[in-house]
C-alpha positions, 0 to 999 in steps of 0.5 A: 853246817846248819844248825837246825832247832825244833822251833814253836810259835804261838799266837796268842788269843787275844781277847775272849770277846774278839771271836774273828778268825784271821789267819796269823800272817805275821807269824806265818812269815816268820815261819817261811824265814826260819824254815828256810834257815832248815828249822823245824816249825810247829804253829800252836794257833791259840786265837783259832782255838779260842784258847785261854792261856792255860788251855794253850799251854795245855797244847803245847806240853805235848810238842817237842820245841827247843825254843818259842816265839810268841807274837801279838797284838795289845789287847793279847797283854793279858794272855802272854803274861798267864801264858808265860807264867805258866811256861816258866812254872814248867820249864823255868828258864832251860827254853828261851822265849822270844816274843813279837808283833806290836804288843812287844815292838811299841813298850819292849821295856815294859814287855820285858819288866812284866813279862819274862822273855828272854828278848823281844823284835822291836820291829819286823821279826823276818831279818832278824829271827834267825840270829836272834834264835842262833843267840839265844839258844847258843847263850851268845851275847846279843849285843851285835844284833839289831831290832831286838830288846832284851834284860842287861843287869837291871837294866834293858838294851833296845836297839831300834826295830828293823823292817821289812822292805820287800816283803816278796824279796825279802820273805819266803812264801809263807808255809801254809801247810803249818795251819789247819786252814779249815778253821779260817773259814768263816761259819756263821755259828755264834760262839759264846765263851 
């Protein structure tokens, strides 16, 4: 008996001068574990786009998702606060936001005083996204669960990060199919923001 969730991960832009194009492998593997667990994923690919936070949020007002997942790098800080602001304007706290990568993983307290994500990876996201997702939209403790940081009272619970170690035992193939791949490929225009 599977309990299946509509489930939205977003890469974030992370600085408008930072024009490179990569594909978000990290998210994408995230992805392949939860799809394997029968979720449903969509991908919102901010940094592809060039989106700011608002045209971002733009995009997804249209999805249908029972629960995100945000992941980045520092130089996003910027982006996931406007973002998340915005998010929480919308929806308030009815969709539970969990948050990745390294921005979340190296300051989860500080992540968590200034950002409002219900919980954040504090290492790879893979062996525990699927409890962590479990937890959070069935409003279960999270006491019992490692690599993850989250708000008690005033107070934060962080539980050492997790890693991954074989990434092609441990990780599905990651589900390609969710991205627009014509936009990884390189072209030579110069954009200006």
């Amino acid at each position: 008996n599977k309990f299946m969730a509509r489930i939205l991960l977003i890469n974030p832009t992370y600085s408008e001068r930072s024009l490179q194009k990569s594909i978000p492998n990290n998210l994408l593997a995230v992805a392949a574990v939860l799809q394997q667990n029968g979720h449903k994923i969509q991908i919102v690919d901010s940094h592809s786009m060039y989106y700011n936070p608002e045209q971002a949020f733009q995009a997804i007002t249209n999805l249908k998702f029972d629960i995100i997942g945000i992941s980045g790098i520092t130089t996003a800080y910027s982006f996931f606060k406007k973002f998340v602001k915005l998010f929480r304007q919308e929806y308030g706290s009815t969709i539970p936001i969990m948050a990745g990568g390294p921005i979340a993983a190296t300051m989860p307290e500080i992540f968590l005083k200034y950002i409002d994500a219900d919980a954040v990876c504090t290492g790879c996201g893979e062996p525990v996204v699927n409890e962590l997702v479990d937890g959070l939209l069935h409003k279960r403790p999270l006491d019992n669960l490692g690599g993850i940081a989250y708000r008690e009272g005033n107070g934060f619970v962080v539980k050492p990060g997790l890693r991954v170690n074989d990434m092609d035992k441990e990780v599905p193939i990651p589900p390609y199919d969710l991205l627009n791949m014509d936009r990884y490929r390189r072209d030579d225009k110069k954009r200006t923001l």
